[in-house]
C-alpha positions as CSV (number, residue, x, y, z in Angstrom):
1,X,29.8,121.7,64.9
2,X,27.8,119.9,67.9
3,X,27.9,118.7,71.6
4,X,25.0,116.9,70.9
5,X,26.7,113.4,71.8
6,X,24.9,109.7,70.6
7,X,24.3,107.1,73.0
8,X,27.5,105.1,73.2
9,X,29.9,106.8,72.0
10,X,32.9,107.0,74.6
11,X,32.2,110.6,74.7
12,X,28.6,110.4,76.0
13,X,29.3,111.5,79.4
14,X,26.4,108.5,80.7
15,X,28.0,105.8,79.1
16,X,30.6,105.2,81.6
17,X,31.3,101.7,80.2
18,X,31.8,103.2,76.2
19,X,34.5,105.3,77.8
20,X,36.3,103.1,79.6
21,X,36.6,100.7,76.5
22,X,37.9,103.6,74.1
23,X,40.3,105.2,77.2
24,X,42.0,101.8,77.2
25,X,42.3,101.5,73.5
26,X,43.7,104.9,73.2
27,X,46.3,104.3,76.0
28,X,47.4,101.6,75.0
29,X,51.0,101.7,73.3
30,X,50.4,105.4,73.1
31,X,53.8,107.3,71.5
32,X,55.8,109.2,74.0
33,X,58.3,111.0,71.6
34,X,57.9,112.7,68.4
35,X,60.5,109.8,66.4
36,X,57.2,108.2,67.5
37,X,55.5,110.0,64.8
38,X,58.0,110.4,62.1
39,X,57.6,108.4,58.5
40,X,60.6,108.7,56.2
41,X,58.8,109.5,52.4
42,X,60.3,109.9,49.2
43,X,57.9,112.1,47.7
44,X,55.2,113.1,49.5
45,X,53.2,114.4,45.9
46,X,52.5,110.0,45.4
47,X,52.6,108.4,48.4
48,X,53.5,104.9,48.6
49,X,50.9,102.2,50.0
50,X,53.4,101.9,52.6
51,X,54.1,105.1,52.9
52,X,50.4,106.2,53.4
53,X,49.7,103.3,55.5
54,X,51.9,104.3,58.0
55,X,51.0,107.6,58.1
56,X,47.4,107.2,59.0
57,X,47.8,104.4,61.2
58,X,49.6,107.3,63.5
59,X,46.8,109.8,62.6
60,X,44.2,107.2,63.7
61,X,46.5,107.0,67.0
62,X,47.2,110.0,68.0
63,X,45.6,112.5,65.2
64,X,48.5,113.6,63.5
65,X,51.7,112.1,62.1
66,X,55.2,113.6,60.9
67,X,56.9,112.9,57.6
68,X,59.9,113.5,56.5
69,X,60.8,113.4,52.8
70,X,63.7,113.2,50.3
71,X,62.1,116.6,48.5
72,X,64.1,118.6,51.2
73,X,64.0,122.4,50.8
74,X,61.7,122.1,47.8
75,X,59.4,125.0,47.6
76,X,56.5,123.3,45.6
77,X,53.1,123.8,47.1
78,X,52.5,120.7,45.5
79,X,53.8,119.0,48.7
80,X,51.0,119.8,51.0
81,X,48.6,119.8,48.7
82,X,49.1,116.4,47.0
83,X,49.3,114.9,50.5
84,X,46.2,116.7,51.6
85,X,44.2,115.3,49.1
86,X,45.4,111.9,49.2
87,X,44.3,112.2,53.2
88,X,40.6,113.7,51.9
89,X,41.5,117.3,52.8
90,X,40.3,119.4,49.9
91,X,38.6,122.4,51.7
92,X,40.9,124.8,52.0
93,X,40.5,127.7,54.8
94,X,41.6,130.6,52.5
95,X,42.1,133.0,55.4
96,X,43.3,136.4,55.8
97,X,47.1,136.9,54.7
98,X,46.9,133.5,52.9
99,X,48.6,132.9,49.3
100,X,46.2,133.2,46.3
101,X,46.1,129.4,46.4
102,X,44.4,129.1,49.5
103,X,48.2,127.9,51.7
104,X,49.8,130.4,53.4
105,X,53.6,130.6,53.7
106,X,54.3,131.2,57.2
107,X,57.9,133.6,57.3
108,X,58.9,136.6,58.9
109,X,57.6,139.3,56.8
110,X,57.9,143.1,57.3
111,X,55.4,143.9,54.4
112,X,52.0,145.3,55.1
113,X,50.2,144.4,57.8
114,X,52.0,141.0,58.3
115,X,54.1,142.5,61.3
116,X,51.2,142.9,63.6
117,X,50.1,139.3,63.9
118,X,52.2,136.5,65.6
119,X,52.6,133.8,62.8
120,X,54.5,136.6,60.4
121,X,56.9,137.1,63.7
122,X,59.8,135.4,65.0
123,X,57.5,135.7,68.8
124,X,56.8,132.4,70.3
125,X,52.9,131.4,70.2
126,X,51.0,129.8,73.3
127,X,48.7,126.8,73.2
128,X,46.0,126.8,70.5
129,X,44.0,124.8,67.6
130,X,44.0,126.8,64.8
131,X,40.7,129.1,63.6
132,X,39.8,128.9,67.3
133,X,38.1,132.5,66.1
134,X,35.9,130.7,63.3
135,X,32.4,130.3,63.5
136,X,30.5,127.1,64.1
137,X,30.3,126.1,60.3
138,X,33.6,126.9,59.5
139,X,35.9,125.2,62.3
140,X,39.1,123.8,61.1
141,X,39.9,120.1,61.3
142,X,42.8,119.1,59.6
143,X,46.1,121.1,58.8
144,X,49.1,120.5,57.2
145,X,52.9,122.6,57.8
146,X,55.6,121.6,55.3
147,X,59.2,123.3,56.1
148,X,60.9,124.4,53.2
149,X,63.8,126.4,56.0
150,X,64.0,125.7,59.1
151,X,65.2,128.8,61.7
152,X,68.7,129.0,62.3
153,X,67.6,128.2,65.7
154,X,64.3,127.9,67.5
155,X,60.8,127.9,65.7
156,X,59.8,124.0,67.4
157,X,56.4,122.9,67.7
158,X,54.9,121.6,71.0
159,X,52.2,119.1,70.2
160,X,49.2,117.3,72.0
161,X,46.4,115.1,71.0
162,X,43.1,116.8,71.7
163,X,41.4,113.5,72.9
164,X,44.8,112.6,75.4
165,X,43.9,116.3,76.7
166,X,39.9,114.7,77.2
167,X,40.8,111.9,79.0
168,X,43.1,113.6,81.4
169,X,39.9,116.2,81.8
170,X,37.2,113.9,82.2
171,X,39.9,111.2,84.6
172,X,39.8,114.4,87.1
173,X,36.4,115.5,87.1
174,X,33.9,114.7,84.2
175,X,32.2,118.1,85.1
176,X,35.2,119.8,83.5
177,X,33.8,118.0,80.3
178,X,30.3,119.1,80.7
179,X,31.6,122.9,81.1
180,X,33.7,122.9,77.7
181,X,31.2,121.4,75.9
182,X,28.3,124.0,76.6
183,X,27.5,126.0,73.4
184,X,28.2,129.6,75.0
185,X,31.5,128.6,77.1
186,X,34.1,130.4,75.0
187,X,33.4,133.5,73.0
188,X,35.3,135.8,70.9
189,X,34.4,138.9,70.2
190,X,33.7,140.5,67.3
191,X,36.7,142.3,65.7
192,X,39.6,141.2,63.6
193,X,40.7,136.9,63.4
194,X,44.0,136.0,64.7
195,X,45.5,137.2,61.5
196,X,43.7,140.2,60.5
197,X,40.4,139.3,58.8
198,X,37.5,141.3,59.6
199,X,35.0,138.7,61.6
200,X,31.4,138.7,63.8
201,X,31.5,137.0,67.3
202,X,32.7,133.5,67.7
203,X,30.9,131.3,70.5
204,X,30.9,128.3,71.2
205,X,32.2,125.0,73.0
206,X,35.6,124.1,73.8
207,X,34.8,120.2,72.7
208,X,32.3,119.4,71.0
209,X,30.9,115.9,69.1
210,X,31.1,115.6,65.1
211,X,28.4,113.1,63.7
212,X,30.0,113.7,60.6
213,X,33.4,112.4,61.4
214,X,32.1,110.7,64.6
215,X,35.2,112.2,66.1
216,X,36.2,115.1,68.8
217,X,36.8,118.2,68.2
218,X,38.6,120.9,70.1
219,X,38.6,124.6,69.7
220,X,40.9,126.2,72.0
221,X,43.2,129.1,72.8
222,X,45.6,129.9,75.8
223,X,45.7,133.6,74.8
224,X,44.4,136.2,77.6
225,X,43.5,139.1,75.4
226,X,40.1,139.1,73.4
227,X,39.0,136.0,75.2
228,X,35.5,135.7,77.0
229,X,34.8,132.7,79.0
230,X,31.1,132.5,80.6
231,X,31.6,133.8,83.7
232,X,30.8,131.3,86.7
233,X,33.2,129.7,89.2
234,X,32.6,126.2,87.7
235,X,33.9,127.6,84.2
236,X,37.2,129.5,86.0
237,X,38.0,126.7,87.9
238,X,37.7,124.3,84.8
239,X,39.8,126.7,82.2
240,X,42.5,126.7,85.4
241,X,43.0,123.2,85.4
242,X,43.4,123.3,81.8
243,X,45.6,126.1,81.5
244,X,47.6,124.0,84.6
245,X,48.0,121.1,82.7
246,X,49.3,122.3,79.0
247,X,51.5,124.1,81.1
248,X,52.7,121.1,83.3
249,X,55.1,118.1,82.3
250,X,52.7,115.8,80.5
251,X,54.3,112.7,79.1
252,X,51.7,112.5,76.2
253,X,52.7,116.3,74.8
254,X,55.9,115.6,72.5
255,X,58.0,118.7,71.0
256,X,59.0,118.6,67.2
257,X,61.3,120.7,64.8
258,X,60.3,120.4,61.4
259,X,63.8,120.7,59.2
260,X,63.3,121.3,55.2
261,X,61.5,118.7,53.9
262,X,59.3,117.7,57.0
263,X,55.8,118.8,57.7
264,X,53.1,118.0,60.2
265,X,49.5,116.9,58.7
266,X,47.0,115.9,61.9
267,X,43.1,117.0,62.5
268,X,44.1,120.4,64.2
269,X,45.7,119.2,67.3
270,X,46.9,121.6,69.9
271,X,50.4,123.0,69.1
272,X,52.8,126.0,70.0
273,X,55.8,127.2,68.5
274,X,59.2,128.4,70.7
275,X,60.5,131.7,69.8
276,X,63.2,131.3,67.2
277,X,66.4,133.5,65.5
278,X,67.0,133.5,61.2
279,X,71.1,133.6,60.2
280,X,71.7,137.1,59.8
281,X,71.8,136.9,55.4
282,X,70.6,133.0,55.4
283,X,67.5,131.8,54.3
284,X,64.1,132.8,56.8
285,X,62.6,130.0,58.7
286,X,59.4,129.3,55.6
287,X,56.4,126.8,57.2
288,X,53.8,126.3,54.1
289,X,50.3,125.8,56.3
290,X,47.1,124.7,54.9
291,X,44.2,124.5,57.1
292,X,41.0,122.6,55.8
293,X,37.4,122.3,56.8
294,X,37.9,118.3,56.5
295,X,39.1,115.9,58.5
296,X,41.3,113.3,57.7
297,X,39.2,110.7,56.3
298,X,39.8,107.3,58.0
299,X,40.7,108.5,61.3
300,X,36.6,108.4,63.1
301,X,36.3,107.0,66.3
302,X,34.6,103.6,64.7
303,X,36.8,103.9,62.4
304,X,40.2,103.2,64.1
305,X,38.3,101.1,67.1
306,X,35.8,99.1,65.2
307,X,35.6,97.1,67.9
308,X,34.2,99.2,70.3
């Protein structure tokens, strides 16, 4: 991960003209509802040229895309990891709590020590990119939920494009940028990861620059607990407008319920989940989530805007 940030590239802070090019690009016919987003599959183990096609045109859009598929409550973990690897997501996070293949199945589990950390809960769960707690080397860039049950009622997703969340930063002041991008602005202490794992101190930047990808990346949290930003006015007044605007009506934020069969795959946008209530003796609410260190290949700035 870096905030080091080439000359032209809309995200260069100088290059006023760079932005303004990729701002309108971005804007421009940008979905406003999750049907927006949605792709109807029949299998989405072998994709078809069509199929894939119009799934990554809407990750180069808007960095993530929803599919729904014939397989409906299938419980193969074939499904997201077929599709993850015809996207170029093949590093697996294996994280604390996950299955012994690397993809966790997200449920409401009483075992162990799943009760004490919010994804094995029926709570609802505030703003966030997921592995906001990893360290620099090991951020997460693309993810994948498949629903094999949905709840009985609640258990939606609200979801927002890291870069929309940029341009609405850097439109109001361009300083707010320059805060979340320094290498010390957001730290979390050392202790256990959002799911149990034993790990050291996490700092770093809210956005930063990938020369890899040549894409964005956020790294972000809404939770108050366990949470150190740097402390100086700048920085508080920055992290309130954020918090202020993920919690205001944006029209570029959609909400999403993922029924059996459907799944999410994007490069780690910024999502919550609503609360949500299991049939008393019906199937749980079971979400299938595989976080990588990859991003989804095709979907770099130059890449979707050539042009620029």
């Amino acid at each position: 991960m870096t905030s080091d940030v080439p000359p032209g590239s809309p995200f260069d802070l100088n290059d006023v003209a760079a932005y303004q090019r990729w701002r309108e690009a971005k804007l421009a016919d940008y979905p406003q509802q999750a049907a927006q987003l949605i792709v109807e599959v029949r299998d989405p183990r072998a994709l078809s040229t069509a199929e894939f096609d119009a799934l990554q045109q809407r990750l180069g859009k808007t960095n993530m895309a929803i599919y729904a598929a014939a397989t409906g409550d299938d419980p193969d973990k074939a499904i997201p990891r077929e599709l993850g690897r015809r996207f170029g997501l093949v590093r697996l996070d294996s994280n604390y709590l996950a299955d012994d293949d690397g993809i966790t199945s997200l449920t409401v589990n009483p075992d162990g020590e799943h009760p004490n950390y919010i994804p094995y809960t029926n709570k609802p769960i505030k703003w966030h990119t997921d592995g906001y707690y990893n360290t620099a080397q090991n951020q997460i860039r693309g993810m994948i939920l498949h629903c094999v049950h949905s709840a009985g009622e609640g258990g939606d997703n609200g979801l927002l494009d890291p870069e929309i969340v940029y341009i609405l930063l850097r439109d109001e002041n361009p300083d707010f940028i320059r805060v979340l991008m320094r290498p010390d602005v957001m730290t979390i202490p050392p202790g256990k990861d959002g799911e149990g794992g034993e790990r050291d101190a996490a700092s770093g930047p809210v956005f930063s620059y990938d020369a890899a990808s040549d894409s964005l990346h956020m790294r972000y949290t809404a939770r108050k607990r366990n949470i150190e930003w740097s402390q100086d006015s700048m920085t508080h007044d920055t992290v309130e407008f954020l918090e202020n605007l993920l919690d205001g009506d944006l029209p570029y934020r959609v909400r999403a319920r993922l029924e059996p069969g459907m799944g999410l795959i994007c490069n780690n946008v910024l999502h919550d989940r609503s609360a949500f209530y299991d049939p008393s003796g019906g199937e749980r609410r079971l979400l299938y989530r595989a976080r990588y260190f990859d991003r989804v290949a095709g979907t770099g700035v130059h890449q979707v805007y050539p042009y620029l």
